[in-house]
N, C-alpha and C positions, 0 to 999 in steps of 0.2 A: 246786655240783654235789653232789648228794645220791644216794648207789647208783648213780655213775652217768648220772644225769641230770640234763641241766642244765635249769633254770627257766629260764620266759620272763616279759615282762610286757609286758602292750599298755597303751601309754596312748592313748586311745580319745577323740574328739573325736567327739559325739551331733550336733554343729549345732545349730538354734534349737528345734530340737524337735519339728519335722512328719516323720512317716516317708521322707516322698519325699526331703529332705534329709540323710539318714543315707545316709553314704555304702556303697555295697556292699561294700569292703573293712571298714570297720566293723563290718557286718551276719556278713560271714564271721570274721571273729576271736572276735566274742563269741562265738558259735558253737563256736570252739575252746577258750573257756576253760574251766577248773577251777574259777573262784573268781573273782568279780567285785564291787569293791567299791565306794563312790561313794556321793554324797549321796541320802538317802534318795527326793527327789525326781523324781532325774536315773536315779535306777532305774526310775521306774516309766515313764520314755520308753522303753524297753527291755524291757517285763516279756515280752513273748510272745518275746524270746529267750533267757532267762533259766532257761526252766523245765528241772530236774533237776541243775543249776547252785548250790555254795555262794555265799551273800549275803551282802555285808557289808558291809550301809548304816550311815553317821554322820549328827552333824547338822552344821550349817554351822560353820564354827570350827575344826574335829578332822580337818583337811587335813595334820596332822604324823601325826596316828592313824592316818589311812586311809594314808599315805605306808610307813611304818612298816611294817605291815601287811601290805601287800603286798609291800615286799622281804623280811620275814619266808617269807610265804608261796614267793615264785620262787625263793628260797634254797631252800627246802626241794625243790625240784624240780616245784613247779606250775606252769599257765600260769594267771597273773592277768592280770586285765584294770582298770585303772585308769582311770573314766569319768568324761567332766567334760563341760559343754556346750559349745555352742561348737567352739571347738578347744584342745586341751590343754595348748596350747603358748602360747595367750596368754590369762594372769591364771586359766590354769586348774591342771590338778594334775601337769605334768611337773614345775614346779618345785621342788614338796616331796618327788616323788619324786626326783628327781635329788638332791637336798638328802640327802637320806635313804639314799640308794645310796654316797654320798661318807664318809659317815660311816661307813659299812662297811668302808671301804676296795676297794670295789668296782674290778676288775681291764677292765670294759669287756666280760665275754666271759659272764662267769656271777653272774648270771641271764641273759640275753640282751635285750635292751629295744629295741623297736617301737614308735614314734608314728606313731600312724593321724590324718591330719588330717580336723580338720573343718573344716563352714560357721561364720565365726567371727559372734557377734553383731556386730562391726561390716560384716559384709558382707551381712550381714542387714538389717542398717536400712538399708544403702546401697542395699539392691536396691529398698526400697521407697518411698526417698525420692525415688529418680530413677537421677541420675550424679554424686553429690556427692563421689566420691575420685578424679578423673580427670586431679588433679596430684598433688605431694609431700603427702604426709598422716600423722600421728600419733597415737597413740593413748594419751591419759593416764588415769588411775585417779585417782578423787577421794577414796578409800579412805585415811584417817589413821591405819589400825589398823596399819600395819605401816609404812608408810612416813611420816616426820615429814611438815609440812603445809610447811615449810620449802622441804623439796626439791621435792614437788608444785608449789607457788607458783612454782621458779626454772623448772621446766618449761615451765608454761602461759606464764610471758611471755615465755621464747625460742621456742616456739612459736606467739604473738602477733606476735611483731616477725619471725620470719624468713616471716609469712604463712603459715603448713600450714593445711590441714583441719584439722579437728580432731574424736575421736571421744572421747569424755567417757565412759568409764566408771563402773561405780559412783557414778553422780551425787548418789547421795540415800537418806539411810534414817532411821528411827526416830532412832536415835540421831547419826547425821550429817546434820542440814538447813541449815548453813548453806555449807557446801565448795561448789554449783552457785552460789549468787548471788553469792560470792567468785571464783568462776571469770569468772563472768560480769563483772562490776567489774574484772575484769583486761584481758580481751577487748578492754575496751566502753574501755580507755585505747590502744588500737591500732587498731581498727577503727569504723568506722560503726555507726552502731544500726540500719540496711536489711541490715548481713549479714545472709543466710539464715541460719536455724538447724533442723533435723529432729528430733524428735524423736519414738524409737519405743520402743512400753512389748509385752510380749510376740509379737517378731517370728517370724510362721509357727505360734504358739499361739492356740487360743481366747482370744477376748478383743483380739484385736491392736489396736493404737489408734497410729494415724500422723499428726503434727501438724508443721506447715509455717505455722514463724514468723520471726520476725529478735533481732538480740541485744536491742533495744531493746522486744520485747514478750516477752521468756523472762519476766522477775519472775513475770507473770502466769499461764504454767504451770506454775512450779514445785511445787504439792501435786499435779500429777499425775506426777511424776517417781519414781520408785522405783529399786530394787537391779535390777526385770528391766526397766529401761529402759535406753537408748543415745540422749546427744544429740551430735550432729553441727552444728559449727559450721563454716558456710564459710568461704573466703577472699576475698579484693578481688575476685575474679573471681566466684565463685558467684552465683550468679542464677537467681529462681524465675519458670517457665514452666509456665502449663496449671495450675495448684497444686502442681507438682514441682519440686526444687532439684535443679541442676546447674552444674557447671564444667566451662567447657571447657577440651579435652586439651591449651590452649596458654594462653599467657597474652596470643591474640589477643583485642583489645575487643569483647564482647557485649552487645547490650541489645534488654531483655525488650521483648516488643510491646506496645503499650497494651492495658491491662485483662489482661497477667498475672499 
């Protein structure tokens, strides 16, 4: 509380990035901010709410700076808006703000802090690959920069052997290409090589590209996998219909009609 007034701070989930998906409670916060900060990219999904509004775009990496930042700012008595795609909440920026509030010794009351949720990328590619999360499912990050490769590994083959969904984030980058074919080498020691697999690379942006394979033909799309893609690997039950992958909501016996 500063003069008085206490700060707030919205952390703000954009979704995959089509206006219609921005949720209206979203739409109305930005609206209220003072100062709105986020990656330089994830700003420009936003820019016509933006206008007359302090900026304060990073680049990828400086999630402690923008963190930082903005509880600088809410301390001070602003309302900030902390933007991330997706939703904020998963692999996105409540965590470094949260991180960053703690270190303040933050009392829970002042700043005041709001998570606006969004459409998360994994419910994005679910929506276009079909019904492929319609039992127990989970969501890993194949991201080594912050969490050892160690722990990731213990992840993916208890989520191998207990059968989940599985929603693969950050599957692949420039300097991370081999984490997806290692995932997949894990998989492919519990499951069938006919598991479905989905894969979607800019879900609800220009560009979108939705590919419907199995574990035993990924190798073959992996240069098309990137940071803004999402692959979704089914379980014993998943099964592709029409060229769309689905699991049914039980783990009664399905099978596809000839020539699915």
């Amino acid at each position: 509380m500063v003069n008085g007034k206490v700060g707030k701070l919205y952390l703000v989930g954009l979704g995959p990035g089509g206006e219609d998906l921005l949720t209206p409670r979203a739409v109305s916060v930005l609206r209220e901010c003072d100062t709105v900060i986020g990656y330089h990219l994830y700003m420009r999904q936003v820019e016509d709410l933006l206008s007359g509004k302090e900026r304060v775009a990073m680049e990828l990496g400086q999630e402690m700076e923008r963190a930082n930042r903005a509880v600088e700012l809410a301390s001070s008595g602003q309302v900030v808006g902390v933007i991330s795609s997706g939703d904020a909440g998963i692999y996105g920026m409540s965590g470094p703000v949260f991180l960053a509030l703690s270190e303040t010794g933050w009392n829970g009351a002042s700043p005041q802090v709001e998570t606006v949720p969004g459409v998360s990328a994994m419910q994005a590619a679910a929506a276009l690959l079909g019904s492929p999360l319609m039992q127990d499912f989970c969501a890993i990050s194949l991201s080594n920069l912050l969490t050892p490769w160690e722990a990731i590994e213990r992840r993916l083959n208890a989520a191998a052997q207990g059968d989940f969904v599985v929603a693969l984030y950050n599957p692949r980058s420039h300097r991370r290409d081999w984490q997806l074919l290692e995932a997949r080498r894990i998989m492919m020691q519990h499951r069938l090589g006919d598991t479905p697999v989905g894969i979607v690379r800019d879900a609800f942006r220009p560009g979108q590209q939705v590919t419907v394979t199995d574990l035993a033909h990924l190798e073959e799309q992996v240069e098309s996998v990137d940071m803004v893609t999402i692959v979704l690997i089914g379980n014993s039950t998943t099964y592709i219909q029409g060229g769309m992958m689905a699991t049914p909501r039980g783990y009664e016996e399905k099978t596809a009609s000839p020539g699915a």
